[in-house]
C-alpha positions as CSV (number, residue, x, y, z in Angstrom):
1,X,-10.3,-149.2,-47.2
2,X,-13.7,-150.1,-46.2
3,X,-13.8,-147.7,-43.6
4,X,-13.7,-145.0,-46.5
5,X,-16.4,-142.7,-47.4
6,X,-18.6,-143.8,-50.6
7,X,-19.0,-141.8,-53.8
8,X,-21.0,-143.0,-56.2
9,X,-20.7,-142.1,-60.2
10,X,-23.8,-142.2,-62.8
11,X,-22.6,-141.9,-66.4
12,X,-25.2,-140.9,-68.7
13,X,-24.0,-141.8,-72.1
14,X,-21.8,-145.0,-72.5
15,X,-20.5,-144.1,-75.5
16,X,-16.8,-143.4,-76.7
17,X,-15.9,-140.8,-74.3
18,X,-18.4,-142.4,-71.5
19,X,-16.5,-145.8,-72.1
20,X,-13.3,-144.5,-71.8
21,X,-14.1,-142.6,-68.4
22,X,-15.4,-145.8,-67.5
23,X,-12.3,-147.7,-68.7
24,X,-9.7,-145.3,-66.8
25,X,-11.5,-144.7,-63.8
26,X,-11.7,-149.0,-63.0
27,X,-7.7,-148.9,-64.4
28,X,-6.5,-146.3,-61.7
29,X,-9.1,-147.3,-58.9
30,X,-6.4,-147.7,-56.4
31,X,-4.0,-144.7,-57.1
32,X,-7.6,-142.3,-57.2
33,X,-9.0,-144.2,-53.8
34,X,-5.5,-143.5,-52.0
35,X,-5.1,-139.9,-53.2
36,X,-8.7,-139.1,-52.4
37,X,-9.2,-140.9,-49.2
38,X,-12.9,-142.2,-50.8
39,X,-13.6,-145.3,-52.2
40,X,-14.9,-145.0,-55.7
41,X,-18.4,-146.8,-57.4
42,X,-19.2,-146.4,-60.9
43,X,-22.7,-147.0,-60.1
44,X,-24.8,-147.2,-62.9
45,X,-24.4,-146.0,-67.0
46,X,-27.5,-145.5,-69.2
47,X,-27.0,-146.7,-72.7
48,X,-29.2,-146.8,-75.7
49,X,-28.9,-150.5,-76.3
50,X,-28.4,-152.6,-73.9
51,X,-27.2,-155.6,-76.4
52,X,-24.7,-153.7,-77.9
53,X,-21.1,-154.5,-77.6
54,X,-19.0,-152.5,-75.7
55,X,-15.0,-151.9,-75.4
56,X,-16.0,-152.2,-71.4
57,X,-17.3,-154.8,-69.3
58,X,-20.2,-153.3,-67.1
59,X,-22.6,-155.7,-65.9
60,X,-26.5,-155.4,-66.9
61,X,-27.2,-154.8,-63.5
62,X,-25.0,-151.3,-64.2
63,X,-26.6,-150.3,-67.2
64,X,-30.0,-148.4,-68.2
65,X,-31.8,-146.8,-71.1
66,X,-33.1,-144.4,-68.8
67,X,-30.4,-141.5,-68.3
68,X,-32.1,-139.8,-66.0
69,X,-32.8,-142.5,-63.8
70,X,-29.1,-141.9,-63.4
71,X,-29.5,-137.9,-63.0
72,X,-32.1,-138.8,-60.2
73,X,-31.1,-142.0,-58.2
74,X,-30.8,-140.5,-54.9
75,X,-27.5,-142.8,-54.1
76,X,-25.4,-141.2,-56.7
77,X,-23.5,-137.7,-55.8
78,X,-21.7,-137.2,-59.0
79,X,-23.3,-137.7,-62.7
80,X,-21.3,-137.1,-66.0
81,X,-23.7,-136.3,-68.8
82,X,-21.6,-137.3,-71.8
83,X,-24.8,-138.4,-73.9
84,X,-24.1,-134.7,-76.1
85,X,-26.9,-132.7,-77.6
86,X,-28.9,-129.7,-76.3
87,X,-32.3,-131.1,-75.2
88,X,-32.0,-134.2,-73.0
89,X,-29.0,-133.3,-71.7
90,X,-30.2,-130.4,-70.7
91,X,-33.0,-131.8,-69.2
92,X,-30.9,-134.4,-67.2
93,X,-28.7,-131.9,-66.3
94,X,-30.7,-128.9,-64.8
95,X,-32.6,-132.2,-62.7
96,X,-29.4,-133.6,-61.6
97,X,-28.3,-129.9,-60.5
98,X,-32.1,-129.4,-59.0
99,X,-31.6,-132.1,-56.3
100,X,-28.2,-130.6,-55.7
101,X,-26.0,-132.8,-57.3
102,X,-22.2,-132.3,-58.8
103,X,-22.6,-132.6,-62.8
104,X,-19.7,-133.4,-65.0
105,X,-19.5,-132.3,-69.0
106,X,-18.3,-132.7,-71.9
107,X,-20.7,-131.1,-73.9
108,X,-19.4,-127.9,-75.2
109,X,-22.8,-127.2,-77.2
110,X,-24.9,-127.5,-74.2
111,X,-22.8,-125.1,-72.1
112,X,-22.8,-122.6,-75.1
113,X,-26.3,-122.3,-75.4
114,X,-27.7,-122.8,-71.9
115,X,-24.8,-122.1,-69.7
116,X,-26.4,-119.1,-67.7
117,X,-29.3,-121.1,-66.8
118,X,-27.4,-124.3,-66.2
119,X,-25.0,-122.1,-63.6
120,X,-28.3,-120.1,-61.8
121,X,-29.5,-123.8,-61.1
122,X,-26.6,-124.5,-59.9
123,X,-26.2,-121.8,-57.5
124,X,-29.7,-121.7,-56.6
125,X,-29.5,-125.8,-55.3
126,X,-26.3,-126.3,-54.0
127,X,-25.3,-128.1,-57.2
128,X,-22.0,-127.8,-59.1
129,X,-21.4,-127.8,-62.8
130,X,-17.5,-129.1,-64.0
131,X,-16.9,-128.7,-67.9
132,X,-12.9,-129.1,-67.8
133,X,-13.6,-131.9,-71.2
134,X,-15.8,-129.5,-73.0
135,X,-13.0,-127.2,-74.9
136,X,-9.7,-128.2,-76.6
137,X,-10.0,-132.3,-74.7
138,X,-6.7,-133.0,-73.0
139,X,-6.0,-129.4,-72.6
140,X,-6.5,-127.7,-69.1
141,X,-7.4,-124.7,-70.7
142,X,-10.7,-124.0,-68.5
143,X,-8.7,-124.7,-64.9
144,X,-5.8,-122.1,-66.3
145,X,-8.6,-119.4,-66.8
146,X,-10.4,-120.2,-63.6
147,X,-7.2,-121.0,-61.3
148,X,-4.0,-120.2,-62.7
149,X,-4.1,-117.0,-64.5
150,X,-7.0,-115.7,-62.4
151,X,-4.8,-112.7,-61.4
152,X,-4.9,-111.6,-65.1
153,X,-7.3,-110.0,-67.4
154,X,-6.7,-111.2,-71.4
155,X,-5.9,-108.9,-74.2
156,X,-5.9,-111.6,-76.7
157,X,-6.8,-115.5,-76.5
158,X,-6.3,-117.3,-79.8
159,X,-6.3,-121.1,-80.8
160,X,-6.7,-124.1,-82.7
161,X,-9.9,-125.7,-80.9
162,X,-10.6,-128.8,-83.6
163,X,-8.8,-131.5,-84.2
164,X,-10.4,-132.0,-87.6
165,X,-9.8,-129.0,-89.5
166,X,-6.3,-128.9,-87.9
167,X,-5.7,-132.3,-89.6
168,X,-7.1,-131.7,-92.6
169,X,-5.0,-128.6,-92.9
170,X,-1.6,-130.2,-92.1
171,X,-2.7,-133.1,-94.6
172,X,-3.1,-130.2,-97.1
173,X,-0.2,-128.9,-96.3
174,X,2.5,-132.1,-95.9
175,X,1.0,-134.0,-99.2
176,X,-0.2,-131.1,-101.3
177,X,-3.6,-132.6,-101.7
178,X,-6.7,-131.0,-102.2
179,X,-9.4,-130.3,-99.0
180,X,-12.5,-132.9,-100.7
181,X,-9.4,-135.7,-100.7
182,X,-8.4,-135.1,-97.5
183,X,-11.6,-134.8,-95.8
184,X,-12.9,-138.0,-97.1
185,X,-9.6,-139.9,-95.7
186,X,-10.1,-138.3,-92.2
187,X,-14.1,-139.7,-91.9
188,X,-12.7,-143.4,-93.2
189,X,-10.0,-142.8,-89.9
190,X,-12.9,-141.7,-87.9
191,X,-10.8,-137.9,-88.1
192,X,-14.2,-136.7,-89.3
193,X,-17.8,-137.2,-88.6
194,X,-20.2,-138.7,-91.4
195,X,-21.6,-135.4,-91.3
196,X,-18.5,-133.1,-91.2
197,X,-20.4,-129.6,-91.1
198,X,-20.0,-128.8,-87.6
199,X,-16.5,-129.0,-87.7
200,X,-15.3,-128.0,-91.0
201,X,-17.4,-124.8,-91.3
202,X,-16.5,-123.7,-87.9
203,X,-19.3,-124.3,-85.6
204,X,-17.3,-126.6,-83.0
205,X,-14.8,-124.3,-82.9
206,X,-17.4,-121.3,-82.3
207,X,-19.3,-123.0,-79.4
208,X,-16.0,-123.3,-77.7
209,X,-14.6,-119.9,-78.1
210,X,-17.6,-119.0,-76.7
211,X,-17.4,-120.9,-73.5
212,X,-13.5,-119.5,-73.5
213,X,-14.8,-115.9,-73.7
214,X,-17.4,-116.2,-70.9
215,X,-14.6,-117.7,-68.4
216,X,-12.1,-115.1,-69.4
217,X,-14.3,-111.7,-69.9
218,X,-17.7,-113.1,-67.6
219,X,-20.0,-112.1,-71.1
220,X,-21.5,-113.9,-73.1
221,X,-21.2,-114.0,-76.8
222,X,-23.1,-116.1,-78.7
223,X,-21.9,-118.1,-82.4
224,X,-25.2,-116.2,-83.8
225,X,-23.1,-112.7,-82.9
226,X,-19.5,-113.9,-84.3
227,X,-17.9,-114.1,-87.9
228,X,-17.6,-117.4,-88.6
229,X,-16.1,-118.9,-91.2
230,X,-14.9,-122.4,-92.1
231,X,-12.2,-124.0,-94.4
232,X,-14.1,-126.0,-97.0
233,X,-12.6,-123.2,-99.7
234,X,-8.9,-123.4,-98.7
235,X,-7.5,-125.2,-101.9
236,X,-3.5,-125.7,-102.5
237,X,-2.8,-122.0,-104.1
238,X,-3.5,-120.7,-100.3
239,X,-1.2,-123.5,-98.9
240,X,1.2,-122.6,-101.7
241,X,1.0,-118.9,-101.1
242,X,1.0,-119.4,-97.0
243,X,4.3,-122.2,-98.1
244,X,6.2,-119.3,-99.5
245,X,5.7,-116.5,-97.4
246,X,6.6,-118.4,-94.1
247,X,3.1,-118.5,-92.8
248,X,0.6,-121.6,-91.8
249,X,-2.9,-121.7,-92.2
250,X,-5.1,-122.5,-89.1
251,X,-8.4,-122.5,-88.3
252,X,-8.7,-120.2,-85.1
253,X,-10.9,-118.6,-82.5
254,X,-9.5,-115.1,-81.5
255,X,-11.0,-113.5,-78.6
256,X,-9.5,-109.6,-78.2
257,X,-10.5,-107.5,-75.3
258,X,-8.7,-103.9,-75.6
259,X,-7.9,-103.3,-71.9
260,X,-8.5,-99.8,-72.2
261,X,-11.9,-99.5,-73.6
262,X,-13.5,-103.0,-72.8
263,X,-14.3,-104.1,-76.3
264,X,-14.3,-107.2,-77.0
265,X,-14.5,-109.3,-80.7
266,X,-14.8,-112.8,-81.2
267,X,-14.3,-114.4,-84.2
268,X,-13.4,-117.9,-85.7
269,X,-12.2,-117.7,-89.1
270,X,-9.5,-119.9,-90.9
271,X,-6.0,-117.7,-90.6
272,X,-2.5,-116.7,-92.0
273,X,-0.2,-117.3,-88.8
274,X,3.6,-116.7,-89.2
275,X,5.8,-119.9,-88.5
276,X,7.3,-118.2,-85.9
277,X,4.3,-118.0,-83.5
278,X,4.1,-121.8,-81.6
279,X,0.4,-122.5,-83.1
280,X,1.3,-122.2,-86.3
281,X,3.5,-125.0,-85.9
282,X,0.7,-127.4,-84.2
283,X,-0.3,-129.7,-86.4
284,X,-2.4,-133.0,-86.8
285,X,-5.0,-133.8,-84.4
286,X,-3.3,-131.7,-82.0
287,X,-4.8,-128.0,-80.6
288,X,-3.4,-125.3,-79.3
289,X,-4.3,-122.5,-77.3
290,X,-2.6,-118.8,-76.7
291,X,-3.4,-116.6,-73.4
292,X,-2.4,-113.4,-73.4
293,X,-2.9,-112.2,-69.8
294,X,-1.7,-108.3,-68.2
295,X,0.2,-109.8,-65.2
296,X,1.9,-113.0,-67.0
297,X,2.1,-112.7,-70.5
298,X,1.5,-115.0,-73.0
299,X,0.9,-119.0,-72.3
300,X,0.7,-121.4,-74.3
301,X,-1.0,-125.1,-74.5
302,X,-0.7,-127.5,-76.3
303,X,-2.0,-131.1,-76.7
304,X,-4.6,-133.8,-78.3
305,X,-7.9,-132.0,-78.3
306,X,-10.3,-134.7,-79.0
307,X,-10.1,-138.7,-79.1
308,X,-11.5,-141.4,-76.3
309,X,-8.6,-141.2,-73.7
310,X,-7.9,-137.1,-73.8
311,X,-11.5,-136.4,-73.3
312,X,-11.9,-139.0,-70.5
313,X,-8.6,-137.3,-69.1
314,X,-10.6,-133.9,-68.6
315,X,-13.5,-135.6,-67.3
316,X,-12.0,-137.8,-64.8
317,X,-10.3,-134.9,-63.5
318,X,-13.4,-132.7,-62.7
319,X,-14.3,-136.0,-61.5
320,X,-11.3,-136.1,-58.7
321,X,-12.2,-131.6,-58.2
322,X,-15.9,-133.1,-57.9
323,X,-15.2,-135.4,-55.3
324,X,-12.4,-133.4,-53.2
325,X,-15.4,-130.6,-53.2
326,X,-17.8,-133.3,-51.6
327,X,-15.1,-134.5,-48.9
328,X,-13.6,-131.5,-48.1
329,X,-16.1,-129.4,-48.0
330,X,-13.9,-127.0,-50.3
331,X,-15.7,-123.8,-51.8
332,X,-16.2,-124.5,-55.3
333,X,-14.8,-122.3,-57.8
334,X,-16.4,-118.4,-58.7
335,X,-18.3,-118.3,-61.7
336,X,-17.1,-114.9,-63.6
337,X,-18.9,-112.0,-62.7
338,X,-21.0,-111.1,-65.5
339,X,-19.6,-108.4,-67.0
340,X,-21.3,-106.5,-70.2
341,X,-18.0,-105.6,-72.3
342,X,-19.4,-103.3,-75.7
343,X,-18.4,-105.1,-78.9
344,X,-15.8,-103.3,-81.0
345,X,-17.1,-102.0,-84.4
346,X,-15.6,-103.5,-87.6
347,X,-14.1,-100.5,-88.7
348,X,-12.0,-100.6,-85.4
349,X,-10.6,-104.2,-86.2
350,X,-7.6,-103.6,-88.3
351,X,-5.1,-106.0,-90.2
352,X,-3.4,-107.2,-92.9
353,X,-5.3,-109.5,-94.9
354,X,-5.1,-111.8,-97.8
355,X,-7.5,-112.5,-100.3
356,X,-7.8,-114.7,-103.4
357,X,-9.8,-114.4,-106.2
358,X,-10.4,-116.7,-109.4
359,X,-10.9,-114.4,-112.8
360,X,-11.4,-114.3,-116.1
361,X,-7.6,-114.1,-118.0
362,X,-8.6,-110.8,-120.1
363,X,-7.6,-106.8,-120.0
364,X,-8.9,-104.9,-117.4
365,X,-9.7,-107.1,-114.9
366,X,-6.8,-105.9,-112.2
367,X,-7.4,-102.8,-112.9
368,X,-11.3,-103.5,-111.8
369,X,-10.2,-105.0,-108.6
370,X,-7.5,-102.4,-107.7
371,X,-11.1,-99.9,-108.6
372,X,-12.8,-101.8,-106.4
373,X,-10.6,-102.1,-103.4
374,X,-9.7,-98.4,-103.6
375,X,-13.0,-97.4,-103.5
376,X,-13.2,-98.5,-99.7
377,X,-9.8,-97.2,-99.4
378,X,-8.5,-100.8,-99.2
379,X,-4.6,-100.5,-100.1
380,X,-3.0,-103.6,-102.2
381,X,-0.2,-104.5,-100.8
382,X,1.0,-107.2,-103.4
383,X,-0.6,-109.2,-106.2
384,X,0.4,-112.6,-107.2
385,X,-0.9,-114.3,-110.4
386,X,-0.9,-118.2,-111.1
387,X,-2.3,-120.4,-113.8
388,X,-5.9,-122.0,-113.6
389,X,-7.0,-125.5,-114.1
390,X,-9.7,-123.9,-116.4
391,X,-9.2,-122.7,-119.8
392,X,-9.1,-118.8,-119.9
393,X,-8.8,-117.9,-116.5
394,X,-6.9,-116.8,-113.6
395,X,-5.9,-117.3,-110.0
396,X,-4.9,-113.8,-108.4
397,X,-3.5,-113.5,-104.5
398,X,-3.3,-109.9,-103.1
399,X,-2.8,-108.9,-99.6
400,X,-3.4,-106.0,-98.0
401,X,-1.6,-103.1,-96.1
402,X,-3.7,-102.4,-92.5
403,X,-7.2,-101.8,-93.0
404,X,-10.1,-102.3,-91.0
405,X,-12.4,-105.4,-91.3
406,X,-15.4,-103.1,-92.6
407,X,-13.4,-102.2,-95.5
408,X,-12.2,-105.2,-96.4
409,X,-16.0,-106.7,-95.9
410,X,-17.0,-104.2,-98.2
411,X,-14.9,-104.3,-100.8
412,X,-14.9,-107.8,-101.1
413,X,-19.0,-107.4,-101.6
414,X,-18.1,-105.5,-104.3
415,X,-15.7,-107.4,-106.0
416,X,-18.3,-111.1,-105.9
417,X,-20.2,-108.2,-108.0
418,X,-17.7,-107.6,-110.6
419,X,-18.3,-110.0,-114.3
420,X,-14.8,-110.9,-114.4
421,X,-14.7,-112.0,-111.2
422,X,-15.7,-116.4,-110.7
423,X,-17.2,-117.7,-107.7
424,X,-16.8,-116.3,-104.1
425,X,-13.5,-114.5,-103.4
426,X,-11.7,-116.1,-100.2
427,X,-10.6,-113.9,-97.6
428,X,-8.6,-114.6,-94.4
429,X,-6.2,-112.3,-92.2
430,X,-2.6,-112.2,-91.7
431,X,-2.1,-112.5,-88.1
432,X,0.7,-110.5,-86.7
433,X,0.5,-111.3,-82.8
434,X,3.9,-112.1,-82.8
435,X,4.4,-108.4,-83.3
436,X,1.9,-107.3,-80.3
C-alpha cells in the first residue's frame, strides 16, 4: 500500500454534506484505495468555526477558516467546494480550476449562474469541474445524460427535483392537511429550511432544470427566462380534485425539445400527473426524473434527492471519476457543444389545464368566466363547484380542452380582473405524457 500513488482531498465547507463526504470517504478507505490503486488523504477542510462540534473527528491540524487556502495548497489535486453560494465559491472555484486542479460540486446555484465561465476556466487550465451531487442528490441523473444516453437527443425530460415540496405535497395528500401546517412540520424535521422560499416557490427546482437542460440540449436557459411557479397556493380542493380524477400533484421541471424544429421550453410549475405515469407515484423526500431519449425511450430514476448521505454519495463518486482521471490519464468527459435551440412561443405550447378559482356565490358569475375564457377562445372542459369556508362564496374547478399556454395566460389575466372573482386564480396543467 505504501508504494501507492498519493491523492490528496481539500473540502471546503465542513458542513452537513462536507461532513458526510468526510465521514464515508474514512468509512470505505480500504474498498476505494483497492479499487483505485491510490491511497487516499483527506488533507485539509475549512470551516467557519473551528470550536464548533462536529458529527466527525478531524484533527485541528485538518481544519481552516480559510477555504481557499484549501483551493490553493499546491499538495492537494482534488478540492470539493461544498461551502454553497455564488460569490466565494465561485471565487474558490475558478482559482482551484486556474492552477489546474479537479473541482468537485454540489452547488447547483453556482453552476446555474456561472457554469459557462466555470467550464472555459476549466478548459483553458487543464482543470476539471464534476457536479454529479448538484441535481436530484443520490440520483445519477447527470452521468446518464453525459454517459449513458449520450447516443440520444431528448424530446421531453420531466421531474420532481426537491425533496421539500415533494413532501409537503404527499403530506397534503396522505393526511388531508393544509400546505401552512405541513410546511411548518417539515422545517421542525429539518424537511424545510428556516427560510423555505427557495424551495417552495420553485427556485431550487429551477436552477436544476437548468443545469439538466444545458447537459441535454448544450443551451443555456436561465430561471430569469422560465415560468416558474411554486406550490404555496395548492390547498386541499386541488388535492381533492387531483384525489378524484386519478391524478397527483407534483412540483416538476419539464424540459421539451421538438426534434423537428429545435425548440425548446422550460418550465417548472406545480402539475396534474396521471397515477399511471411512475412520478406521480414518488412521494416523500424522494425525486424522480423522466428521460425521454430518440434511440432508447423513456428512463426513469428514481431515489432520495437530498439529505447528508445521498449528496455525499454523488460527491464521493465524482470523487473516484476525479481520481481515475488523474491516474489514468483518462480524457475527461465533452462538455455539450453549445448549441442555440429557438424557444417555442406560448401559443405553440398546448395542453389541458386546470384551474381554480374562489368567487362570490351570486348570479352571473359562471357565466362571466365562461365570457371570459371564450374570449381567448379557451374551451371549458368541465366545471366543478364546492362549498367555501367563507360566508357567501364559492370554490369553482374547471379544466380545459387543449389550448395553448398564451390563451390560457390570457384569460386567466382577465378573469383576476373580473369583481366576482377573489384572490389569484390557480392554474396548473394536466400532463398527458403518458399519452406521447
Amino acid at each position: 500500500m505504501s508504494d501507492l500513488p498519493i491523492v490528496n482531498i481539500g473540502i471546503c465547507g465542513l458542513g452537513t454534506v462536507g461532513q458526510g463526504v468526510w465521514k464515508h470517504i474514512t468509512r470505505s478507505k480500504p474498498k476505494l484505495e483497492s479499487r483505485l490503486g491510490a491511497r487516499l488523504v483527506l488533507k485539509r477542510a475549512s470551516v467557519r468555526n473551528l470550536a464548533k462540534k462536529r458529527g466527525v473527528r478531524v484533527g485541528p491540524s485538518r481544519l481552516t477558516t480559510d477555504p481557499m487556502a484549501v483551493a490553493t495548497d499546491p499538495g492537494i489535486q482534488i478540492v470539493c467546494e461544498l461551502i454553497g453560494g455564488t460569490t466565494l465559491a465561485k471565487e474558490i472555484t475558478l482559482a482551484a480550476l486556474r492552477l489546474g486542479k479537479t473541482v468537485v460540486s454540489a452547488n447547483k446555484a453556482l453552476v446555474c449562474d456561472h457554469g459557462p465561465e466555470i467550464f472555459a476556466a476549466a478548459r483553458e487550465h487543464g482543470g476539471h469541474y464534476f457536479f454529479e451531487a448538484s441535481v436530484a442528490g443520490g440520483i445519477p441523473i447527470i452521468k446518464a445524460l453525459r454517459e449513458g444516453l449520450v447516443a440520444n437527443r431528448f424530446g421531453r425530460i420531466y421531474g420532481i427535483l426537491n425533496g421539500t415540496c415533494n413532501y409537503i405535497l404527499t403530506r397534503m395528500e396522505r393526511e388531508s392537511l393544509s400546505y401552512p401546517v405541513i410546511l411548518k412540520e417539515a422545517k421542525a424535521l429539518g424537511y424545510a429550511e428556516a427560510d423555505e422560499a427557495l424551495d417552495v416557490e420553485g427556485w431550487d427546482t429551477a436552477h436544476k432544470a437548468s443545469i439538466i437542460t444545458y447537459l441535454a440540449h448544450g443551451t443555456w436557459v436561465p430561471t430569469k427566462a422560465m415560468g416558474v411557479a411554486g406550490i404555496t397556493q395548492i390547498a386541499q380542493a386541488d388535492i381533492q380534485f387531483a384525489r378524484e380524477h386519478n391524478l397527483a400533484i407534483k412540483l416538476l421541471a419539464v424540459i421539451e425539445r421538438d426534434l423537428k424544429t429545435d425548440e425548446l421550453a422550460v418550465s417548472v410549475a406545480p402539475t396534474l400527473l396521471s397515477r399511471e405515469t411512475a412520478l406521480a407515484n414518488v412521494n416523500d423526500v424522494y425525486n424522480g426524473v423522466s428521460v425521454s431519449g430518440d434511440v432508447v425511450g423513456e428512463t426513469v430514476y428514481i431515489g432520495r434527492g437530498a439529505g447528508q448521505d445521498a449528496t455525499a454519495s454523488a460527491v464521493i463518486s465524482d470523487i473516484v471519476d476525479a481520481i481515475a482521471l488523474l491516474l489514468r490519464g483518462n480524457a475527461a468527459l465533452p462538455e455539450p457543444v453549445d448549441h442555440d435551440c429557438p424557444r417555442r412561443l406560448p401559443e405553440r405550447s398546448v395542453s389541458r389545464y386546470y384551474l381554480r378559482l374562489d368567487v362570490k356565490d351570486e348570479p352571473g358569475v359562471l357565466s362571466k368566466i365562461s365570457a371570459a375564457t371564450a374570449r381567448f377562445k379557451v374551451s371549458i372542459a368541465s366545471v366543478q363547484q364546492t362549498a367555501s369556508s367563507r360566508k357567501g362564496t364559492a370554490t369553482l374547478m374547471l379544466t380545459t380542452h387543449l389550448t395553448n399556454e398564451k390563451a390560457i395566460l390570457s384569460a386567466v389575466t382577465q378573469l383576476r380582473r373580473l369583481a366576482g372573482v377573489l384572490g389569484a386564480p390557480l392554474l396548473m396543467r394536466i400532463a398527458a405524457f403518458e399519452d406521447a
